[in-house]
N, C-alpha and C positions, 0 to 999 in steps of 0.2 A: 554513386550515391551522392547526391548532392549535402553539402555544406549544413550541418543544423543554424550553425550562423547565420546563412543565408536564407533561409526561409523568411525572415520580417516576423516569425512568432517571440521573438525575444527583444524586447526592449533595453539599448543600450544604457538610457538614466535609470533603469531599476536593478537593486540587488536581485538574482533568482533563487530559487527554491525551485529544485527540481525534484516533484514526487511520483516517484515511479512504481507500480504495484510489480513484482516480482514477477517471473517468468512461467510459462507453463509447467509444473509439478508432474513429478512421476504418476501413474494411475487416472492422470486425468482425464483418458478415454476412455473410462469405465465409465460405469453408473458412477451419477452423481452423488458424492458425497460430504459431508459435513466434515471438512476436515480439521477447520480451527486449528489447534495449537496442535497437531498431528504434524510431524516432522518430516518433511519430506524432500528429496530432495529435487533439481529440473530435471527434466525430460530432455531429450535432442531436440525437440524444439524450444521449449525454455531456456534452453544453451541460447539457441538462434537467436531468439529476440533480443537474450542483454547483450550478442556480440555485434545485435545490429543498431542498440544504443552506445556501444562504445565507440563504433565508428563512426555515426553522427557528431560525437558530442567532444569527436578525439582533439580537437581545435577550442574549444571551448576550456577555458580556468575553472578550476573547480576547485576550492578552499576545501573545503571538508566532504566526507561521504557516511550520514550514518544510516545503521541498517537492523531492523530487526534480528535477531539472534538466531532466528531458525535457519535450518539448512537452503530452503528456496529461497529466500532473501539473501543470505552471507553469500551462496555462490554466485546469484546473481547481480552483488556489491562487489565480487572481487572479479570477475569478469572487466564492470566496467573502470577496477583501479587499473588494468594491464595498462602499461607505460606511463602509468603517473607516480609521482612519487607520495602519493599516500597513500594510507592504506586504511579498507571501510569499518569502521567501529563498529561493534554489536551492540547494540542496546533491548536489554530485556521489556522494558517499557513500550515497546514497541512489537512486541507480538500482535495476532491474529486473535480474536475472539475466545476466549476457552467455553468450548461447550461441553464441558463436564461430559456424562453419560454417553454424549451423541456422537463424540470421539470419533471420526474414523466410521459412525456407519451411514449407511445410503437414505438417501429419502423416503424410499422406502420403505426400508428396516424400520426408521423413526415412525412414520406413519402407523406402522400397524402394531409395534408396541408401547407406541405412547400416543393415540390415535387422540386423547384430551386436550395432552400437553402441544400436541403439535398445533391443534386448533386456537388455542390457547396466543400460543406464539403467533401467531397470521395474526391476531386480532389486538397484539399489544406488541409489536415486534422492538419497539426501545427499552422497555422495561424488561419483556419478560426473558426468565435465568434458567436455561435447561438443570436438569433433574443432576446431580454430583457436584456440587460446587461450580456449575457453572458461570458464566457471568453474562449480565447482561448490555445489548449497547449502548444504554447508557453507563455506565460499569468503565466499558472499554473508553469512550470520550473522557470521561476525568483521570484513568490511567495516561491514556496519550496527547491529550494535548497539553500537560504540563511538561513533557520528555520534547514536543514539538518545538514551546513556543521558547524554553529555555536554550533551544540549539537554533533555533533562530536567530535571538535578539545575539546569542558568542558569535554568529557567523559575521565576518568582514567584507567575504564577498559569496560566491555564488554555494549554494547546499545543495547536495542531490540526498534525500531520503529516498531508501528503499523498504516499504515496507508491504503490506496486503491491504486488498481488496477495502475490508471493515476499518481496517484503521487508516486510509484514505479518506474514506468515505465520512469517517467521524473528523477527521481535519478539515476536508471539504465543507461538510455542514456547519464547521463552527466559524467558518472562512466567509462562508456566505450568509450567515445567520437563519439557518434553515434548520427548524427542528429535529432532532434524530431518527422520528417516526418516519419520515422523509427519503430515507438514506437508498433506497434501490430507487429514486429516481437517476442516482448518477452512476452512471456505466463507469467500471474500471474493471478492465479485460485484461489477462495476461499481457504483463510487457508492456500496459498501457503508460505512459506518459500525463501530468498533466504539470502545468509549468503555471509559478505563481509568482509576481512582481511582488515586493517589496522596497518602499521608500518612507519617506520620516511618518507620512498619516496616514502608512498602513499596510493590510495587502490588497492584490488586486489580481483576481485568478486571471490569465491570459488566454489558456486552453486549457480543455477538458478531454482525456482518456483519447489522446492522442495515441494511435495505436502504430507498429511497429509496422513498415510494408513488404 
């Protein structure tokens, strides 16, 4: 496995930020489902993937590791602590989307008994809040990018965030100033990767949804 150093995707004069979407979840080969803040934990391939980021990145300084507080996140944060001496914080701020009611069912299921709301959702997907106190993606951006941008500016050197898909995505957008409506233009796949420069006037995404090989 070649060197993550050595690839030329990381720039020596910049601080990193490394945000990683979580590794493949249990039940993932079922029907698709809405699982949002449904707790779950990797798969054997999800294992795979954070143990194939700990071996790229084993050469690589890491100051801090923080992580959403769900099970796919935490184990796939503590995967890539082995042989470091710190250890990945949980940060509740950084959960996955709550989709109230949709909890855990399939797209299906949603479709056919909430056949409105679902339409509803396609046609305003930043604002709109499934049915139980859900929340919406705009909802999830003003929860996480103040958890973001506060563990950024404490970082000294290099952060690896671990967190999902949506709250990537909402980082991402506010990274490139692309509005939230926007947010399934950017691919983030299990285990994906995407690496962000930081230096005094700013950030500077380097790669995107760099995936695991």
């Amino acid at each position: 496995m070649k060197n993550f150093l050595d690839t030329g995707l990381i720039s020596s004069l910049d601080k990193m930020i490394l945000l990683l979407r979580h590794g493949e979840p249990l039940g993932e080969a079922d029907e698709k489902r809405f699982i949002g803040q449904t707790d779950l934990p990797l798969n054997h391939m999800g294992r795979r993937q954070a143990q194939y980021w700990r071996k790229c990145l084993s050469d690589m300084s890491i100051e801090r590791i923080i992580s959403s507080d769900l099970s796919r996140c935490m184990e796939t944060a503590r995967i890539l602590c082995t042989d470091r001496s710190i250890i990945a914080e949980p940060m509740a701020g950084l959960r996955e989307i709550n989709l109230g009611d949709w909890e855990g069912m399939t797209f299906r299921q949603v479709r056919e008994n909430w056949p409105g709301a679902f339409r509803q959702r396609g046609m305003d997907i930043a604002r709109f809040r499934p049915p139980g106190d859900g929340e919406s993606f705009l909802d999830l951006q003003q929860r996480v990018i103040p958890v973001f941008e506060k563990a950024a500016d404490q970082a000294g050197g290099n952060l690896l965030v671990v967190a999902h898909a949506g709250v990537n995505r909402m980082i991402l957008c506010h990274l490139l100033g692309m509005p939230p409506q926007n947010l399934f233009r950017i691919a983030q796949d299990y285990g994906a990767m995407n690496l962000i420069g930081r230096r005094a006037g700013g950030y500077r995404i380097q790669t995107l949804n760099l995936r695991p090989a």
